[in-house]
N, C-alpha and C positions, 0 to 999 in steps of 0.2 A: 475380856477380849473385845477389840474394836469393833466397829462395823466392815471397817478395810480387812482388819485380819479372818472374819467369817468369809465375806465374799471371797477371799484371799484361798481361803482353805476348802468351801464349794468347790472352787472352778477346779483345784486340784483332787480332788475327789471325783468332779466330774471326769477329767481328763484320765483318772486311773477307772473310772465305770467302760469306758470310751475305748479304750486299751483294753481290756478284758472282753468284750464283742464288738473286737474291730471287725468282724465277717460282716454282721449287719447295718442293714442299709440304715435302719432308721430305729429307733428308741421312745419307751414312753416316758412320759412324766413317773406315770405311775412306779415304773421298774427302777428309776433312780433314785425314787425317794423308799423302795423298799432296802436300794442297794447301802443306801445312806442311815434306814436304821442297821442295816448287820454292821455297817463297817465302824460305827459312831457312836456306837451302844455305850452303856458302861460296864464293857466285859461281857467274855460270852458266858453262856449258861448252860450246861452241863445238863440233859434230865438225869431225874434222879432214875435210881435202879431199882427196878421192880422185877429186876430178872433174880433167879437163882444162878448158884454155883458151875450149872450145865448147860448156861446160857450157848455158850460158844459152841454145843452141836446143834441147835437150829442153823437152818442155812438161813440165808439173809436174801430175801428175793429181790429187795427195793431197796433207792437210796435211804438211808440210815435219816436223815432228815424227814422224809417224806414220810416214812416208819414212826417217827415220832410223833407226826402232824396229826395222824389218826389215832394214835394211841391216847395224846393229850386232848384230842377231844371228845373224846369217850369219856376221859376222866373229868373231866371240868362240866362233861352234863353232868355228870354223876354226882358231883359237890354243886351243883346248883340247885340239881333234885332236892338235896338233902337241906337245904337252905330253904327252898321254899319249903317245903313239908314241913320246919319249921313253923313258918311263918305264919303258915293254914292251919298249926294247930288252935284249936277251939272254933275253927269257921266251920260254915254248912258245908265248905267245899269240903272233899278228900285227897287231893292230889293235883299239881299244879296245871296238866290238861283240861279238866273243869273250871282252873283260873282261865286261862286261855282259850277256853269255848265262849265264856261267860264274856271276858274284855273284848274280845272278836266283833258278837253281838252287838254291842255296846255301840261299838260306831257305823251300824247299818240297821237301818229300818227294821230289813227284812233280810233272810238269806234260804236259799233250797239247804237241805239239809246237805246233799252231795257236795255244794259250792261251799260250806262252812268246813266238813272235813277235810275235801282239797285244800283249801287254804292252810291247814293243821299239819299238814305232808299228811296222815296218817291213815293205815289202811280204812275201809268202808268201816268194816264188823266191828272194829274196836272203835270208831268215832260214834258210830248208831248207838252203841251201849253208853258211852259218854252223855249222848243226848237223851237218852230214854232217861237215864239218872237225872239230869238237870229237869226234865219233865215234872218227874217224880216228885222233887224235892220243890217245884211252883216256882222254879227260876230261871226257866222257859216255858213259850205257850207254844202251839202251831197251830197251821191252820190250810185249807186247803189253797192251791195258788190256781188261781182263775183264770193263769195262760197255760197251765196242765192239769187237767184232771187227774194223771196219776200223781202228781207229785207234793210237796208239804214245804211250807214255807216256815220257820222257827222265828222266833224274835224275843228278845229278854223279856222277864217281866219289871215290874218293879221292886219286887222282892229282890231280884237275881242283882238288879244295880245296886240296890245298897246295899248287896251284903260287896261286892264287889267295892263301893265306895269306901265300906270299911274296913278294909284289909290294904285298899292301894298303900297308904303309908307304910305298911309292911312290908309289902311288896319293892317300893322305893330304896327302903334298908338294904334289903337282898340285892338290888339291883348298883350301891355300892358295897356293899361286902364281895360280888360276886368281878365287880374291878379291881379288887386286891391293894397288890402295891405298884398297880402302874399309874404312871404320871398324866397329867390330860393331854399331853402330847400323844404318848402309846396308846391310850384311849380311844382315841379320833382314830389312826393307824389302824390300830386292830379292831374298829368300827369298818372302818372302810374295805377292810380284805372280810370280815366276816360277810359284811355284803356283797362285793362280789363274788364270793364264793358262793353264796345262798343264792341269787340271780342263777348261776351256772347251774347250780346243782334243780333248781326249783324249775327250771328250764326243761332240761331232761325228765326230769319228774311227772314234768302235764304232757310232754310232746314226745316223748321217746322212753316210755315206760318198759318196754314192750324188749328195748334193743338189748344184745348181749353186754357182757362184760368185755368181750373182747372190742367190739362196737365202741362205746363208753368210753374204751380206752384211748380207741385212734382220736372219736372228737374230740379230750380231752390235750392230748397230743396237738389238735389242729389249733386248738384255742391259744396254747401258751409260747407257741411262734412268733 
């Protein structure tokens, strides 16, 4: 194909994106280059069925896409888990949140213990128990922080880096095994919505923890207008 005949086939693309929400005023980049991978793909893709025979007396609350969106990402942590837990067999670690307490560390001095589990999304009680282990194990130190008395500052040792050092390459495998068979076009794509998704979601996380479901729902609502 030309370079005439791409530009050629863009603009008409654009023009049918353009047509499809003639109501709004104005459009992003971002929206047409998602609208450009559905329409442009190589075929669409079906998920697979994981429903039984009685599927059809659930009622169906949500768009059927948006149903899938949470479904497939429950499943793809689940085979990523299962990949690293791989990967960390024979390491001092046991499970891939002790990799990721551990890399955290790695690129800060220092961190409060609160401000390293915040960063992890993950509740207090189950991060504190993460850290009391890496204690344990001499692959974190702490120490008191001198702008709070009540408070404890963590920081790697050197133990904790090189076992981390020796696992990255492992780690590297998993992280493509875990892009599959998409192309480094979709790659980038589905880098850049994981990110904005993670921004939004990591947003309400530190700032609006507290608000309903239903709450949750409207901003999400206000967001994608």
């Amino acid at each position: 194909m030309t370079r005439n005949e791409i530009i050629i086939k863009v603009l008409n693309h654009f023009f049918e994106f353009e047509n499809q929400n003639g109501t709004r005023a104005d459009f992003s980049l971002s929206e047409f280059v998602g609208y450009l991978n559905k329409n442009t793909g190589r075929g669409s893709l079906e998920m697979r069925n994981i429903s039984g025979e009685l599927r059809d007396s659930v009622p169906e609350y949500t768009n059927k896409t948006l149903s899938d969106i949470s479904i497939l990402i429950v499943l793809l942590n689940r085979y990523a888990r299962g990949y690293l837990r791989q990967a960390m067999q024979g390491s001092l670690l046991h499970n891939p949140d002790e990799f990721a307490f551990l890399i955290t560390l790695m690129t800060f001095k220092s961190l409060r213990k609160s401000e390293l589990i915040k960063r992890q999304v993950m509740e207090k009680t189950t991060g504190t128990e993460i850290i009391r282990r890496l204690i344990d194990k001499g692959m974190i130190k702490e120490r008191a922080d001198r702008n709070d008395g009540r408070g404890k500052l963590i920081s790697i040792t050197n133990h904790g880096r090189d076992e981390i050092i020796r696992i990255l390459p492992l780690m590297s495998d998993v992280s493509e095994i875990i892009a599959g068979n998409l192309n480094n076009e979709e790659v980038n794509t589905l880098s850049y919505l994981l990110k904005k998704l993670d921004h939004f979601h990591n947003n309400l996380y530190l700032n609006n923890k507290e608000m309903s479901l239903n709450d949750i729902l409207l901003k999400t609502k206000s967001h994608s207008v």
